[in-house]
C-alpha positions as CSV (number, residue, x, y, z in Angstrom):
1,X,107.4,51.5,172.7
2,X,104.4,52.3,170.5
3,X,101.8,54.3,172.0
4,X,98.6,52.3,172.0
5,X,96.1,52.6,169.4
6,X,92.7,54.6,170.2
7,X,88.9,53.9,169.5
8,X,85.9,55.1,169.8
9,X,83.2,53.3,171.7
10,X,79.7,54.5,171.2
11,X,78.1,55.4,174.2
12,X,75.0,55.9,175.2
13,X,73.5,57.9,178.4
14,X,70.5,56.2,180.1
15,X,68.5,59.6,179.4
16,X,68.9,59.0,176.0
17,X,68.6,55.2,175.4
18,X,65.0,55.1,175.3
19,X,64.9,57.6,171.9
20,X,68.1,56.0,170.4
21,X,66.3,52.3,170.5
22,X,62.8,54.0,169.3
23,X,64.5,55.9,166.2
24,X,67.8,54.0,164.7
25,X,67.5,51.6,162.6
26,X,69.0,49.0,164.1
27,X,66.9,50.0,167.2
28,X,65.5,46.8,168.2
29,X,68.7,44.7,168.1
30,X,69.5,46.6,171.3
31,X,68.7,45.3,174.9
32,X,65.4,46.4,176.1
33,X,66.8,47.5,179.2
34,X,69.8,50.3,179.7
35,X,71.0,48.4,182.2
36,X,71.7,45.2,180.0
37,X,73.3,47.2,177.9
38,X,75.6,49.1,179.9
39,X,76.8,45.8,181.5
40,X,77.6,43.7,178.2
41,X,79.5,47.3,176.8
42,X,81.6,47.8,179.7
43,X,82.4,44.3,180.1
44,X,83.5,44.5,176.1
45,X,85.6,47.4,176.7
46,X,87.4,46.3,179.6
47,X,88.6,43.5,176.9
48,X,89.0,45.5,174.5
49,X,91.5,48.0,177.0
50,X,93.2,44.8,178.2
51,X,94.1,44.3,174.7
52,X,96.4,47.4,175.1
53,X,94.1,49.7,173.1
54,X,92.7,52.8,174.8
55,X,89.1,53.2,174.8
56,X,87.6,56.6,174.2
57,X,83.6,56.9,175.0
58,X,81.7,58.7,172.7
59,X,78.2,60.0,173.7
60,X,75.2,59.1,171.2
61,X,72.8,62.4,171.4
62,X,69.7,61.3,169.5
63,X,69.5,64.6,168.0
64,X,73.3,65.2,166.9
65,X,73.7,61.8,165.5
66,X,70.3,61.9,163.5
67,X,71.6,64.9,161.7
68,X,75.1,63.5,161.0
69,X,73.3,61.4,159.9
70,X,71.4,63.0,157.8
71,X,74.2,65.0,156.5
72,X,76.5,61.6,155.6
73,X,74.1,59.7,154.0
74,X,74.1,57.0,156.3
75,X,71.3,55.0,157.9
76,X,71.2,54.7,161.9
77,X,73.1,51.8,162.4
78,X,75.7,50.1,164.3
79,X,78.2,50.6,161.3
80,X,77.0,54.4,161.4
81,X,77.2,54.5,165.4
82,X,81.0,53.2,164.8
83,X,82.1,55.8,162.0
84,X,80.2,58.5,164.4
85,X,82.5,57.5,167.7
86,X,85.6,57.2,165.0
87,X,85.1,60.6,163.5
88,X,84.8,62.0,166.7
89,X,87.9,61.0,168.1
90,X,89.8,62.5,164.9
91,X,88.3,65.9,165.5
92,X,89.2,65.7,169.5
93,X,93.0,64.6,168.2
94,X,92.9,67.6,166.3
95,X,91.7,69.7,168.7
């Protein structure tokens, strides 16, 4: 049996929710309240880990991910957010 296959889910701490809606781009597609959000994403990854996949969370600092950001060329978005969490789970594989 295959061991199951491993993502990264962007996560976001309540301290931090307030700057990461004011400054990514994609801000204000985000629930107004951290609350709302932390409900519909942990409802999504309890689906997704039903699925059989393991779920790995992966903590959005404002600061860290605006200079990845930065660094990669990429605007603040949800695609960025994704590649962010992905990367992130290589290096910690890697050790």
């Amino acid at each position: 049996m295959s061991r199951p296959r491993r993502v990264g889910l962007p996560w976001y701490e309540p301290e931090h929710y307030e700057a990461l809606r004011a400054g990514l781009a994609d801000g204000a597609k985000l629930p107004p309240h951290y609350e709302t959000w932390r409900i519909a994403t942990e409802q999504m990854e309890r689906e997704v880990q039903r699925s059989g996949v393991d779920v790995v969370r992966v903590s959005i600092e404002p600061e860290a991910f605006g200079a990845w950001c930065e660094q990669s060329g990429l605007p603040s978005d949800g695609a960025a957010r994704a590649r962010y969490a992905a990367e992130a789970l290589v290096e910690t594989a890697a050790g």
